[in-house]
C-alpha positions as CSV (number, residue, x, y, z in Angstrom):
1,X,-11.7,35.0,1.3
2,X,-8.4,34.6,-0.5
3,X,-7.4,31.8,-3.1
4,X,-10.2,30.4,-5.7
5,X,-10.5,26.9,-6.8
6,X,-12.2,26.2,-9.9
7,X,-13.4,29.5,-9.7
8,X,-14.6,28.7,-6.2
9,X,-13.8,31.2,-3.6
10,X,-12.7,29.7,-0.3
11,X,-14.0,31.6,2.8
12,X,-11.8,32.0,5.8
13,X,-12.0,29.8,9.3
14,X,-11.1,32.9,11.5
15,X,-10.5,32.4,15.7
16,X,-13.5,32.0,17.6
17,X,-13.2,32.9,21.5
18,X,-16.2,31.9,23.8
19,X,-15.8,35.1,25.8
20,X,-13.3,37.9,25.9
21,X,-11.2,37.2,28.2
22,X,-10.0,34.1,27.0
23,X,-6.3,32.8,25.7
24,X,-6.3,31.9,22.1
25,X,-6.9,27.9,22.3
26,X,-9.6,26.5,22.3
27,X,-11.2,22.7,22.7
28,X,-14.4,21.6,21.6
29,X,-16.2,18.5,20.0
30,X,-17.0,18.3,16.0
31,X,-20.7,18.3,17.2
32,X,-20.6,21.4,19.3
33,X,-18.8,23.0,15.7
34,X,-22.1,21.8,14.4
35,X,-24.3,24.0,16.4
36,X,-22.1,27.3,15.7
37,X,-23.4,29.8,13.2
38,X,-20.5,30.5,11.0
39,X,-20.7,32.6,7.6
40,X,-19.5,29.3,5.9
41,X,-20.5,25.5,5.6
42,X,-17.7,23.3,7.4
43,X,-18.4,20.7,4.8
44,X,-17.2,23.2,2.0
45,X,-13.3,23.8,2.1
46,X,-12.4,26.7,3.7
47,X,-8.7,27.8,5.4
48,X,-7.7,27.8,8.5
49,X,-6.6,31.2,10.2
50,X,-5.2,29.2,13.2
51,X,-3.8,25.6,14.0
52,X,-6.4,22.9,14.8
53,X,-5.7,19.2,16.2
54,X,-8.5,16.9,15.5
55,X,-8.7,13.8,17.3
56,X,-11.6,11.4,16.3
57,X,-13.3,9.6,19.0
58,X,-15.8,8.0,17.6
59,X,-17.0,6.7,14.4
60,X,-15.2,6.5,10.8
61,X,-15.7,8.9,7.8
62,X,-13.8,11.3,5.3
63,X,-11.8,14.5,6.5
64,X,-10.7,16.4,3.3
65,X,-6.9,18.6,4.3
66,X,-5.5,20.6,1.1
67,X,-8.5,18.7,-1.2
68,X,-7.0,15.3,-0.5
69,X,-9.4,12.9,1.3
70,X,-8.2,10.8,4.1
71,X,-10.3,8.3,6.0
72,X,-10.7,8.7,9.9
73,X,-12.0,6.0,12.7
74,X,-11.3,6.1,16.5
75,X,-8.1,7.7,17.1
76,X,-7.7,9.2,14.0
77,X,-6.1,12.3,14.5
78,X,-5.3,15.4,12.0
79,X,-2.4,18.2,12.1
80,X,-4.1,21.4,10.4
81,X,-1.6,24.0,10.4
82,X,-3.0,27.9,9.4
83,X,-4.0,28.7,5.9
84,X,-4.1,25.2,4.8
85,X,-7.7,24.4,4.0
86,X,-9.9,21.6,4.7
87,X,-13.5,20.2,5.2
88,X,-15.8,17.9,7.1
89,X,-18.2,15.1,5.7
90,X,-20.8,15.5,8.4
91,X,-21.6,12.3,9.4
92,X,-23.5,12.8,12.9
93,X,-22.2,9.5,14.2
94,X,-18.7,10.6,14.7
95,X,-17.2,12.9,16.9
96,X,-14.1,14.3,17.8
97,X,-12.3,16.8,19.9
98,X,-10.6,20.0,18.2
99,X,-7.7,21.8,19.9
100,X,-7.7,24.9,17.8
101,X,-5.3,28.2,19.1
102,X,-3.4,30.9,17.4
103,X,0.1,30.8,16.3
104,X,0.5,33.4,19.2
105,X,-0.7,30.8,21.7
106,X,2.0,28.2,20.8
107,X,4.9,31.0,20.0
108,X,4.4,31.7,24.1
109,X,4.0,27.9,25.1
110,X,7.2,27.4,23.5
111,X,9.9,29.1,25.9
112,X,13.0,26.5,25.3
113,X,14.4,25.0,22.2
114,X,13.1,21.7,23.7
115,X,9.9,22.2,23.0
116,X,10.3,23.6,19.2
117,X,9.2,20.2,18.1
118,X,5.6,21.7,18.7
119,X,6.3,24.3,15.6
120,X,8.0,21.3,13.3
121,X,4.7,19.4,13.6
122,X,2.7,21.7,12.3
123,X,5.2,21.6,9.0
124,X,3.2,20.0,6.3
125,X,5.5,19.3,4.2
126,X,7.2,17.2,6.2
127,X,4.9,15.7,8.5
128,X,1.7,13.7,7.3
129,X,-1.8,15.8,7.9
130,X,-3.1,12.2,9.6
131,X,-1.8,9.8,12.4
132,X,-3.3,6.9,13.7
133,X,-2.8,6.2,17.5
134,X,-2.7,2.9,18.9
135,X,-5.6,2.3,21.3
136,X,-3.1,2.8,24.9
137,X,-1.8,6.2,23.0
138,X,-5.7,7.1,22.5
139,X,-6.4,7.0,26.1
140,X,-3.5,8.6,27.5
141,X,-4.7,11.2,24.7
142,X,-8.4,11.4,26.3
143,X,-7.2,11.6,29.9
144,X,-5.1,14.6,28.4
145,X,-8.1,16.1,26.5
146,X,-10.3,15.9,30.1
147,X,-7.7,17.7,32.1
148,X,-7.7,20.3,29.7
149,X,-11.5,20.3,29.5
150,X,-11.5,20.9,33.0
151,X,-8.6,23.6,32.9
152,X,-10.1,25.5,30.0
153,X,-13.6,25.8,31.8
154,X,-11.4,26.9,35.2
155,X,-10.0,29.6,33.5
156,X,-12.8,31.1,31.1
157,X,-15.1,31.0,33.8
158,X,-12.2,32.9,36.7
């Protein structure tokens, strides 16, 4: 735990690899987050040790991002670059996917200046922490999110 609120510590969202040999990203749905035993509560702020993409696909609710509340529905999605800090309002009829991976992870995905756009979007200062995609967007984004379901699984389980 590093920076206080009000007093408050804020615990630290470390990495989480499902086995050993495994890169440093990660997908999952907010439901399967649900089930994890972690030493803190998601729906108290705590910061992010890694970079997370959140794309909502289903429901509508409140996702807090450096304590300012933003409201999510269907293709909601959320840039959370490390050390900012955020929170979930559990609200068990939404879901979403979450890319999470290490800044390592996206320091070797990035092997041309063509694809440093990837870093700039993590900038939070410059970039909003929510977009909304239109519904064609969202399902070129879920076809994307199944191939790399599928990938993921290939490789943690080889």
């Amino acid at each position: 735990m590093r920076a206080q609120r009000n007093n408050i510590p804020i615990p630290d969202a470390t990495f989480i690899k499902d086995v050993e040999k495994q890169i440093e990203f990660n997908l999952i749905t907010i439901h399967e987050l649900y089930s994890w035993e972690i030493d803190h509560s998601i729906e108290k702020p705590h910061r992010l040790s890694f970079n997370a993409i959140i794309i909502m696909f289903k429901g509508k609710g409140i996702h807090t991002v450096d304590f300012v509340p933003y409201s999510y529905t269907k293709g909601t999605v959320f840039f959370i670059t490390k050390d900012q800090i955020h929170n979930f309002k559990i609200n068990p009829d939404s879901d979403g996917y979450i890319l999470y991976f290490t800044d390592n992870f996206l320091t070797r995905l990035i092997m041309n200046d063509d694809l440093n756009i990837l870093h700039d979007i993590f900038d939070y200062i410059y970039y909003p922490a929510k977009i909304q995609l239109d519904n064609d967007v969202f399902d070129d984004v879920l076809k994307l999110i199944q191939v790399s379901t599928a990938e993921l699984n290939s490789a943690i389980i080889s």
